[in-house]
C-alpha positions as CSV (number, residue, x, y, z in Angstrom):
1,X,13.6,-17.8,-6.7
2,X,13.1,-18.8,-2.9
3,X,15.1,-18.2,0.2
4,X,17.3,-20.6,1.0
5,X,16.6,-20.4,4.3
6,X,12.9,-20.9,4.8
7,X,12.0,-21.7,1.1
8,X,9.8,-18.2,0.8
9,X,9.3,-16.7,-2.5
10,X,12.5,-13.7,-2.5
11,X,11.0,-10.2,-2.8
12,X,12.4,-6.9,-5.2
13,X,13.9,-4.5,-3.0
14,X,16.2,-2.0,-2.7
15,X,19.5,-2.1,-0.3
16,X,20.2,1.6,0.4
17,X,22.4,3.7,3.2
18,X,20.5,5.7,5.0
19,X,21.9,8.7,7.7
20,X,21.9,6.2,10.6
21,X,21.7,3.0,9.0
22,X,21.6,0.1,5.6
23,X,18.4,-0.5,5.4
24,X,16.3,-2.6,2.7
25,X,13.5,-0.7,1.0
26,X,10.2,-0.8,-1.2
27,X,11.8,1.5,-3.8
28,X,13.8,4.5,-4.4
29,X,10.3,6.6,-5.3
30,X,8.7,6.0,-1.9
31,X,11.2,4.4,0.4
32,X,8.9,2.3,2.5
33,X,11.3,0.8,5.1
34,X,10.7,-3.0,4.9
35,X,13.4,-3.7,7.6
36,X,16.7,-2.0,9.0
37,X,20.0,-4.5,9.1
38,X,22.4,-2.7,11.0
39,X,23.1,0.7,12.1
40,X,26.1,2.6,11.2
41,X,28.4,5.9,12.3
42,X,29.1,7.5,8.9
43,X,28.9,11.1,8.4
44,X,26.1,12.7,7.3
45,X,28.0,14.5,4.1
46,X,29.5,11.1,3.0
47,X,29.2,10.1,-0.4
48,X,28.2,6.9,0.9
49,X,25.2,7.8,2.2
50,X,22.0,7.6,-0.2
51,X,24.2,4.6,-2.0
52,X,21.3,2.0,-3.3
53,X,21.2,-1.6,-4.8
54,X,18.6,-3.5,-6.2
55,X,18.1,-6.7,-4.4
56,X,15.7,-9.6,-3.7
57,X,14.9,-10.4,0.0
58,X,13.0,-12.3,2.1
59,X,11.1,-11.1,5.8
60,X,8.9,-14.1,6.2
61,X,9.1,-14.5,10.5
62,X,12.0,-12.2,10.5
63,X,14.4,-14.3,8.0
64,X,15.8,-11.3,6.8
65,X,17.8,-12.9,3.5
66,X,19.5,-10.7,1.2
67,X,20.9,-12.0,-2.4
68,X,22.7,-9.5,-4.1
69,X,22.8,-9.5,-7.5
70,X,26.5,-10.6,-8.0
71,X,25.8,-13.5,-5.3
């Protein structure tokens, strides 16, 4: 599929809730940090945190697109 944005092929990811921040990463094995999309407040001991989705994205120049698998 590509991005509707900039027409870039969408990557395999992972959406996940870091201590500081949602994030999209490589994978759950490695968590490579591909980009950060916003930072957040939530305690460390929530059960939140470490929360993970598999998505597709795109980061061609920045585009940062995220399709959800529901979307």
């Amino acid at each position: 599929m590509s991005c509707p944005n900039c027409n870039q092929n969408l990557l395999n990811g992972v959406f996940y809730c870091d201590v500081n921040d949602y994030r999209v990463i490589d994978n759950l094995n490695d968590r490579n940090l591909i980009f950060i999309i916003e930072t957040h407040e939530i305690e460390d001991d929530n059960e939140e945190i470490g929360d993970n989705q598999n998505i597709q994205y795109c980061n061609h120049q920045d585009c940062r697109y995220l399709k959800f698998p529901e979307d």
